[in-house]
LUMKEDO-544654 format. One record per residue (C-alpha): residue in one letter; x, y, z. Coordinates in steps of 0.25 Angstrom, whole numbers, plus 5000, padded with zeros to 4 digits. Layout:
N
aXYZ ...
END
This chain:
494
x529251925131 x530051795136 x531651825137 x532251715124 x533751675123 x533851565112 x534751445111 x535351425097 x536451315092 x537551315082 x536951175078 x535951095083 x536151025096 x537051115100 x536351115115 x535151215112 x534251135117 x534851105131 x535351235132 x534051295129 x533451195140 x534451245149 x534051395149 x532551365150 x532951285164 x533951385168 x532851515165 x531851425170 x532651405184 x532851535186 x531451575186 x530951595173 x529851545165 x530651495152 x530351435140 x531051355127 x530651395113 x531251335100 x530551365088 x530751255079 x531251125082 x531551005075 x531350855083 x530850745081 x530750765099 x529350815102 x528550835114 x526950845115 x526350975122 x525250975132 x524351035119 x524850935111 x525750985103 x527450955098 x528751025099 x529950975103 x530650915114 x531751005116 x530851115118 x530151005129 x531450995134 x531751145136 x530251165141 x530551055151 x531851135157 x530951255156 x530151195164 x528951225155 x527751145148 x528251125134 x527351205123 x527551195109 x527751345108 x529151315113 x529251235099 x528351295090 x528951225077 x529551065077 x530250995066 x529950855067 x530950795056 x530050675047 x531150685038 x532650715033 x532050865027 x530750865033 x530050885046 x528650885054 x528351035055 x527651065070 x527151175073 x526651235086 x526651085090 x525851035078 x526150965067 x526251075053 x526650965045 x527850905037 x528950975028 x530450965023 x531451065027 x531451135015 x529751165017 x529951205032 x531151285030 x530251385019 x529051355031 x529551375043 x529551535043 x527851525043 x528151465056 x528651585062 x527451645068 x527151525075 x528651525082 x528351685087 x527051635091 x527551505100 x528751595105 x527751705109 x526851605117 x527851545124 x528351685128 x527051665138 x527551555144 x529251605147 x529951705152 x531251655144 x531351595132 x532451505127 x532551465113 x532951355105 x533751375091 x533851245083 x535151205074 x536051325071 x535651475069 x536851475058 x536051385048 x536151465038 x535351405028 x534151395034 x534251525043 x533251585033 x531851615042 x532551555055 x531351515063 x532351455075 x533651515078 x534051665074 x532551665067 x532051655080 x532951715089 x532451855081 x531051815081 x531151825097 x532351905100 x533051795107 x534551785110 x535351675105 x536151595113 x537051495103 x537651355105 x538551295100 x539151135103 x540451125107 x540250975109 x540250945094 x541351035091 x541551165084 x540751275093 x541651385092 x541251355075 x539851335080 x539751465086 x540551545079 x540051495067 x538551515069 x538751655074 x539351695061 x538351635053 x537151715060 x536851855056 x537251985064 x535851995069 x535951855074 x537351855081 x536851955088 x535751865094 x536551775100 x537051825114 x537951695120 x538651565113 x538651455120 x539551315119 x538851185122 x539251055126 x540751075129 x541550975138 x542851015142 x543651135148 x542851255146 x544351335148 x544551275133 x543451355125 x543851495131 x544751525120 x543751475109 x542551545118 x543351685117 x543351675101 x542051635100 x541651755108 x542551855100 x542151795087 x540751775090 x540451895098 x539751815106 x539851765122 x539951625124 x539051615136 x539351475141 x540051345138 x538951225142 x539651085143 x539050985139 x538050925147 x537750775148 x535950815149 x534950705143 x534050825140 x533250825126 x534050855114 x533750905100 x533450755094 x533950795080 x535450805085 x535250715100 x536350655104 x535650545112 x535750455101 x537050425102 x537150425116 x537850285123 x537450265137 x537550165146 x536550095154 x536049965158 x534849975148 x534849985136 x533750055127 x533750075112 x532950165106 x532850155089 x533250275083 x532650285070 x532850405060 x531350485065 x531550455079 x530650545088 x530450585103 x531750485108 x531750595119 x530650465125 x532050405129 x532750515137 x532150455148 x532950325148 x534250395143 x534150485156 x534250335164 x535750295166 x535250135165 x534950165151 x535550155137 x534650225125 x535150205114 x534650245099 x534750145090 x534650155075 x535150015070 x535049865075 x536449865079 x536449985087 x535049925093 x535749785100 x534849725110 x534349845119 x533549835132 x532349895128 x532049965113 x531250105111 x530650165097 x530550285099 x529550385090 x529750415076 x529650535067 x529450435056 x528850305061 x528550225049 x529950255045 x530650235055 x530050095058 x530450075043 x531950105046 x531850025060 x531349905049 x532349935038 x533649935047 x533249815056 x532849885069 x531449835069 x531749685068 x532749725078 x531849795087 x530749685084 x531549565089 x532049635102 x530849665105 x530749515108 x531349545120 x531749715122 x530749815126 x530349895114 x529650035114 x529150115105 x528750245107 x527750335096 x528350305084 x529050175089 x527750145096 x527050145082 x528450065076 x528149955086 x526649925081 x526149835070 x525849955059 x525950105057 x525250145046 x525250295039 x523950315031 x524150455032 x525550465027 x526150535039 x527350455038 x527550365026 x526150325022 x525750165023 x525950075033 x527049985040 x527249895047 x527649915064 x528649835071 x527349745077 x527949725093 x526649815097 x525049795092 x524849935087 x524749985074 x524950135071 x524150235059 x525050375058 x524050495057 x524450625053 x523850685065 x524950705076 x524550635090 x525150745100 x524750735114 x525350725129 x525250595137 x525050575150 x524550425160 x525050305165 x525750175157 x524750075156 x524949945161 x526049875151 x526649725148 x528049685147 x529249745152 x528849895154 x527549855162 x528349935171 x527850065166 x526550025169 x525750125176 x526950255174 x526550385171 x526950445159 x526850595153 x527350605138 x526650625126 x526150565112 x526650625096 x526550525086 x525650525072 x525050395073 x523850315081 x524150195085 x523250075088 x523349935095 x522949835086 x521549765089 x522049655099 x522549755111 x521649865105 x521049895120 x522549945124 x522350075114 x522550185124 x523750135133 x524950235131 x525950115130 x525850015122 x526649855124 x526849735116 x526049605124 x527049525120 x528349605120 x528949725128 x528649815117 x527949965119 x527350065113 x527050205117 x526550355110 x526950425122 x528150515124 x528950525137 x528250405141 x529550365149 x529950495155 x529150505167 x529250425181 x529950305181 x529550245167 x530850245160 x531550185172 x530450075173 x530750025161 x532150045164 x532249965175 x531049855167 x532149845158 x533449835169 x532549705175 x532349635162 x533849655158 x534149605174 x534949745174 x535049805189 x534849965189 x535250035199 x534350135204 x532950085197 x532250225200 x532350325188 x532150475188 x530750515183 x531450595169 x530750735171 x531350735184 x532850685176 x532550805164 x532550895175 x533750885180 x534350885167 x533651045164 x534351085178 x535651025175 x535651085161 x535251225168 x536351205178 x537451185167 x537151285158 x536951385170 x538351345172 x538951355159 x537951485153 x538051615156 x536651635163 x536951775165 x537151795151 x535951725145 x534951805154 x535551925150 x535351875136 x533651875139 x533751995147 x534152055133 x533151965128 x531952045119 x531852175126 x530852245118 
END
């Protein structure tokens, strides 16, 4: 059996996810063959396997630091919201099918032999295990069958390492409180606290620190500042939306209500040059250098809140003369129809934003695959990217055709306007290899007659890197290593 320790939250984005991350590189560093596991996630983020098959990014993410493949047994369950109280029910990367909260919530418990089944497979695969909680263990009302904190920290006798955020306030309440909250039985599984996010003198929490302990009878092992990392975040709670660079460039990225997969733009906002900012208005929009449409959970409705608030005859009269993008869901917004026979979405037809000749027909069969070739020759602007590499890979409910007049061009990857700077894509993580985001960078600076220093961009799997060992290095700093290996030396004995 694989050692587990289990990283759960007093609230979502509390940092499980980096921290988590930052485990699997430090185990993974010193020798051991680890792996990340969260049983059910919900993200409108996904990743395509090698098999074809979804789960979520975070888990990617964590793979990536692991310095594994990603499988879809690290996820075996992903919520996909298509609603306010309902979601897109994946299981074991394939598509079960939609329901409210209320249904899953009396559902989910079937799906437990499927999480001991995943877990047990990925057990042939690692030598350590490190598990990811979701939201807070002390939710009381929906506590009943927990399939992925407490619930599941039984299911595989894992310890429990619980975080709290210091950075919105309130973690001595945070902590304290969620202990209280869980049962005897559950206190006792969690062996260390640990406070996330703190800026400032760590001389100043000692006395708070010491009651904590006392009250709690639990150690704090460790005090992580925050860290200024551009690693994949949970996307329900991402703070990246509201983040205001600085750069010479400037890119929008329209942020409608269903966006999906913006981790396509991580790439850009890792560049100092650039500005991304997520727009959700036309005043907020202004007069960008270049304008990406990311994908959509919802496509059809989301081009009908792009119609109804006034983004689209924004979007439409830039593109007179700024770059637009669209990627899967924008990609389909961009053409001259999307139609629904099947009622995958909404049912009937409507009209696309007309700047690319394709029309889309949603289909209720789920295209998943990897993608892997060489940008085909383009017009415009981004003829640039000509001839790149790219590695990435496809998820979208739809086929998409060119209409009769450019119908020899069917099977190129990328797809652009003849008459304007306008492009299309289904691929994911198109621009995260080689040089292709600072091509069009740099494509950009020229037009704009903007000089940028140093013209040569890091490739980004190289930059992600990077980023897994600085996290390592901080937390072995500011944890207690010591403590958490004697934590899985304890780890299921039997």
């Amino acid at each position: 059996m694989a050692k587990v320790i289990m990283v759960q939250g007093t609230m979502s984005n509390a940092g499980k996810s980096l921290l988590a991350a930052g485990l699997c590189r430090i185990f993974q560093q010193d020798g051991y063959r680890v792996a990340p596991f969260k049983s059910q996630n919900m993200a409108l983020n996904s990743f395509i396997t090698t098999e074809g098959l979804e789960m979520g990014r975070a888990q990617v993410m964590q793979a990536e630091a692991a310095g594994m493949t990603p499988m879809v047994c690290m996820n075996p369950i992903l919520l996909k919201p298509t609603t306010h109280t309902g979601s897109q029910v994946i299981v074991n990367g394939e598509v079960l099918g939609n329901m409210s909260a209320r249904e899953y919530f009396a559902y989910k418990v079937k799906l437990i032999p499927e999480i001991k089944k995943a877990f047990r497979k990925l057990e042939e695969y690692a030598d350590i295990i490190v598990i990811e909680g979701a939201g807070s263990p002390a939710e009381i009302n929906l506590k009943q069958n927990d399939i992925v904190n407490m619930g599941l920290a039984e299911m595989v006798d894992a310890p429990v390492l619980l975080v709290g955020d210091i950075d919105r306030g309130g973690v001595f309440a945070q902590l304290l409180g969620t202990l209280m909250l869980l049962t005897e039985r559950e206190r006792e599984r969690v062996k260390g606290l640990i406070i996330n996010k703190f800026r400032g003198d760590r001389s100043l929490l000692d006395s708070g620190i010491e009651m904590l302990e006392e009250r709690g009878k639990t150690p704090v092992i460790g005090v992580v500042p925050y860290m200024e990392l551009s690693l994949e975040d949970e996307d329900s709670l991402t703070e990246r939306f509201d983040k205001k660079q600085e750069g010479l460039i400037d890119i929008a990225v329209i942020r409608y209500p269903r966006i999906s997969n913006f981790t396509d733009f991580n790439v850009f906002e890792q560049l100092p040059e650039v500005t991304v900012r997520y727009v959700t208005s036309v005043g907020e929009l202004r007069h960008p250098n270049m304008i990406f449409l990311p994908g959509s959970k919802n496509t059809m409705g989301d081009l009908k809140w792009m119609r109804q608030n006034g983004l689209e005859a924004a979007v439409r009269k830039l593109a007179e003369d700024v770059p637009v993008f669209g990627i899967c869901g924008g990609y389909q917004m961009l053409g001259c129809e999307i139609s629904d026979p099947d009622k995958v979405e909404e049912g009937g037809s409507v009209r696309g934003m007309e700047l690319l000749p394709v029309n889309t027909v949603l289909q209720k069969e789920k295209k998943r695959c990897q993608a892997e070739g060489v940008i085909e020759k383009l017009d415009g602007l981004f003829g640039v990217i000509s001839g790149c590499g790219f590695k990435g890979y496809e998820i979208h409910m739809g086929e998409t055709t060119f209409t009769e007049e450019t119908s020899a061009k069917k099977e190129r990857r990328v797809v652009c306007s003849a008459d304007k700077n306008v492009y299309g894509t289904y691929v994911h993580g198109l621009f995260d290899q080689g040089n292709v985001a600072g091509l069009i960078v740099q494509a950009l600076a020229k037009r704009e007659g903007i000089q940028i220093e140093n013209g040569v961009f890091e490739d980004y799997r190289t930059w992600k890197e990077k980023q897994y060992d600085k996290l390592a290095d901080t937390l072995r700093k500011y944890l207690n290593m010591e403590e958490i290996y004697g934590m899985l030396r304890e780890a299921r004995l039997e």
